[in-house]
N, C-alpha and C positions, 0 to 999 in steps of 0.2 A: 504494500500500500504506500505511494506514494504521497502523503498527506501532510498540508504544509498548515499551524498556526501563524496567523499575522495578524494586524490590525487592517480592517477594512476601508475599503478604498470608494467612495463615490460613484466610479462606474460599475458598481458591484449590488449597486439597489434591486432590481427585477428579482434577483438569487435570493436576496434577503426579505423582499417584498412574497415571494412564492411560498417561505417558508415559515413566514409568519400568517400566512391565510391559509396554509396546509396543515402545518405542527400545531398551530396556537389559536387559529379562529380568528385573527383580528384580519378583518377583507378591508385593508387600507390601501387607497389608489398609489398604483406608481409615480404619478408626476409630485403626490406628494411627500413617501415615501424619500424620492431620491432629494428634494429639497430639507428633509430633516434629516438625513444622511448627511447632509453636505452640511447642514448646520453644527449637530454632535461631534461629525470627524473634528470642526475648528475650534473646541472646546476642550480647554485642561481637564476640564472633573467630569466627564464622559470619555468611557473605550469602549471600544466597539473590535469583538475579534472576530477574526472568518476562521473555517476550516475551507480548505481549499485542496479539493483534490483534480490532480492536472490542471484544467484550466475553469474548472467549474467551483464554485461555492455552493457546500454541502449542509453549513452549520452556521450560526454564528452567536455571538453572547453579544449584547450590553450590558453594561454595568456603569455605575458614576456615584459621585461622593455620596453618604449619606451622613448625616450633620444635623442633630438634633440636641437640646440642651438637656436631654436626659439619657443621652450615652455617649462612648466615644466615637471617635471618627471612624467610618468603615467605610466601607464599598458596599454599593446595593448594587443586585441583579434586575435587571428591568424586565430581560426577558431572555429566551436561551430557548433557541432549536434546533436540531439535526433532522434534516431528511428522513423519511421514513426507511429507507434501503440503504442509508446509513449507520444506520441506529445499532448500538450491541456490538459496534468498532473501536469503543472508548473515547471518541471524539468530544459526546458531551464530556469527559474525566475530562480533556486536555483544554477544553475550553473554559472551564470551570478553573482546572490547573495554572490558565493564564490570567484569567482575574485576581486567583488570591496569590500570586506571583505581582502584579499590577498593586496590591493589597499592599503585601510586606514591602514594596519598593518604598511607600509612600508612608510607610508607619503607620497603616490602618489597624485597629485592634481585631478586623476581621470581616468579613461577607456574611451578606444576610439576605434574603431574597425571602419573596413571596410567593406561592404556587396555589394555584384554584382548588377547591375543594375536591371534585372529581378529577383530577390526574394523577390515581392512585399509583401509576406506574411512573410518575415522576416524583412522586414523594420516597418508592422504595429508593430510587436511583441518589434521592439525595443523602438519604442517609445512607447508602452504599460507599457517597464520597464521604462522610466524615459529617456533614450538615445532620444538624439535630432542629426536631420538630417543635417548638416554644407556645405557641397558643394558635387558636382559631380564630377570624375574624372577621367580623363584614367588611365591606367594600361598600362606600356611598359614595354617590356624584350626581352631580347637579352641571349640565351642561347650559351655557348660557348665551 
């Protein structure tokens, strides 16, 4: 397998757009997509990784500061998918592996992410890596 991590690159949105209305449900337009792409990539406290195999983008994570006055500095996961016919390659391991690498660079006390109630096979996966379960929660929003 010849599988490369990097940080993602702009003309890499469609890859990253397909995989988050495939892996994760969110059916966000491309033209939009690659304009927030291009915003995050020119941003210190957002990374953004690919897995890249040959010339194709299989996977990728964000993550970016999180900074709240009731804990320390970490890194939050925003979102993370791999390809369905990628999956069970260890790719999510290495992508996760390049966040909390991105983490200890920067003297974060650690990564924290959130996962939907029903994706019980991304919750085994996370405590597979080391990620321990903390409480349940709702989700509110008010779009305006």
């Amino acid at each position: 397998m010849n599988l490369q991590i990097r940080e993602a690159r702009t003309e890499g949105y469609t890859s990253i757009c397909k995989l988050s209305r495939e892996q994760l449900g969110y059916d966000f337009p491309p033209d939009e997509t690659r304009t927030k792409l291009a915003a995050l990539l020119n941003r210190s406290s957002d990374k953004i990784f690919v897995a890249v195999q040959g010339q194709h983008v299989v996977g990728y994570v964000h993550a970016c500061n999180y900074d709240v006055l009731y804990a320390p500095h970490m890194k939050n996961i925003m979102g993370i998918a791999v390809a369905a016919e990628w999956q069970k390659h260890g790719i999510g391991r290495m992508l996760l592996s390049a966040v909390e690498h991105w983490a200890q660079e920067s003297s974060a006390a650690g990564v924290r992410l959130v996962s939907g109630e029903t994706r019980i096979g991304a919750h085994a996966f996370y405590q597979q890596c080391g990620y321990a379960k903390q409480k349940a929660q709702f989700n509110f929003r008010k779009f305006l």
